[in-house]
N, C-alpha and C positions, 0 to 999 in steps of 0.2 A: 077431805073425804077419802076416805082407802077402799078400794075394790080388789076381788082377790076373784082369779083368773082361774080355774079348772082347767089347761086343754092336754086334748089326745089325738094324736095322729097314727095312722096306720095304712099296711099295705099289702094286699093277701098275695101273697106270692113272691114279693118286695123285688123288683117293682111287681106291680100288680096294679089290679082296680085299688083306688087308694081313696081316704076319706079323713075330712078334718072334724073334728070337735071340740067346742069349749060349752064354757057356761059359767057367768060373770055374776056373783053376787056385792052386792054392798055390802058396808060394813055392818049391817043390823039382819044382815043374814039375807035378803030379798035377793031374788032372781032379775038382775037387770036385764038380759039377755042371753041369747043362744047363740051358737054357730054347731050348722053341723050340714056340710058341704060336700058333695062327689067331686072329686079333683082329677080325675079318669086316671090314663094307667101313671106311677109313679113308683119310689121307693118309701119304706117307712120314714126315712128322716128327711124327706122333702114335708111328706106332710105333718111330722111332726113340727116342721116352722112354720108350714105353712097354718096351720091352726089356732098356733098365739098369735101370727101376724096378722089374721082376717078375724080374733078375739078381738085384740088391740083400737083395730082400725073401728070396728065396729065399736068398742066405747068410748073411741075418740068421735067417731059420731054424732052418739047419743046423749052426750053430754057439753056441756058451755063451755065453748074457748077459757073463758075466766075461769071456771072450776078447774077445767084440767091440768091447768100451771099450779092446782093447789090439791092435786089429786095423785094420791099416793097407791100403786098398784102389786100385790105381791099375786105372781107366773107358779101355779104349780101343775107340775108334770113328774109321768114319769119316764122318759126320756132322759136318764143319767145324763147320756153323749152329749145332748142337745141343752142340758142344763150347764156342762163345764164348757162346755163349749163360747155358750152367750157368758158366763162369768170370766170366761180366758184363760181357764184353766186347761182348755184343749184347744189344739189350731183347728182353722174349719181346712181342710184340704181341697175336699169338690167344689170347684167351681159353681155349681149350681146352688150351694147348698153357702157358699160364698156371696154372693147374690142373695141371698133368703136373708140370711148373716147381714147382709148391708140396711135390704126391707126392713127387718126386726131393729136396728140401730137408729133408723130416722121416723121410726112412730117411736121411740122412746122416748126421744125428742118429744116429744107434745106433753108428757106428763112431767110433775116433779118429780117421782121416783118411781124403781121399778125395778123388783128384786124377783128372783128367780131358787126356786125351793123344787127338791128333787122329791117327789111322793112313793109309794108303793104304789101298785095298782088297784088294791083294794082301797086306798084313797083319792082313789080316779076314776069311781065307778062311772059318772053321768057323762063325763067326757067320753071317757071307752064306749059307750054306749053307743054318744052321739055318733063319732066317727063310727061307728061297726051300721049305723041307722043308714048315711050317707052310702057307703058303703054299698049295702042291699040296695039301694034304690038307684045306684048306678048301674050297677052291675047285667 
C-alpha cells in the first residue's frame, strides 16, 4: 500500500504561536487522516517536523502492524530546509530540531519506505491551511 503525506508547519512570528498540519491520502486518492494541532509558542522549523512526525505517528496508528512493514510512504512539504535535511543533504545543527531529527528517524522505522519530496506552496494547500486552522485556534 503507498500513502502520501501533505504536511505544513508554521510559526507567526517564528518563534511564535505555531501549528502543525498534514493530511494523508491513500493511494486511490482517499483521505485517510488529518492532523492539524496548536503546538503553542515555537519556531517554523520545529513545527515543520513536528507535523510529519505526529502525520507519521498517526498512520502508524491507523493502520496494521503487518501492513506497515509493506507500506510505502512518500512526505511532501514545502520546507526545502527540512526536506534536505531528513535526505542529509544538510546537517541539522539545533539541538532541538536534532531531537525532532531523531523522532522522525525511528517512526520511519515502522514503515518499508519513506521518501521525502519538496512541493511549492501552492501544492501544499490543505496542509497550510491546517496548520494556519491550529494556529487560530491557539492563539
Amino acid at each position: 500500500m503507498r500513502y502520501t503525506i501533505h504536511s505544513d508547519g508554521g510559526a507567526r512570528g517564528n518563534p511564535g504561536p505555531a501549528g502543525a498540519g498534514a493530511i494523508i491520502h491513500d493511494e486511490a486518492g482517499n483521505v485517510v487522516a488529518t492532523v492539524s494541532d496548536y503546538l503553542g509558542h515555537q519556531t517554523n522549523n520545529f513545527a515543520e517536523y513536528e507535523a510529519v512526525i505526529r502525520a507519521l505517528t498517526k498512520l502508524r496508528e491507523l493502520i496494521a502492524e503487518t501492513e506497515r512493514g509493506r507500506a510505502d510512504v512518500q512526505v511532501k512539504m514545502d520546507s526545502e530546509l527540512i526536506v534536505k535535511q531528513v535526505k542529509g543533504e544538510y546537517k541539522v545543527k539545533h539541538p532541538v530540531l536534532q531531537e525532532k531529527r531523531a523522532q522522525l528517524a525511528r517512526l520511519e522505522k515502522a514503515f518499508r519506505s519513506i521518501s521525502f519530496e519538496h512541493v511549492f506552496r501552492t501544492q501544499n494547500k490543505e496542509a497550510d491551511l491546517l496548520a494556519n486552522q491550529a494556529m487560530d485556534r491557539g492563539d
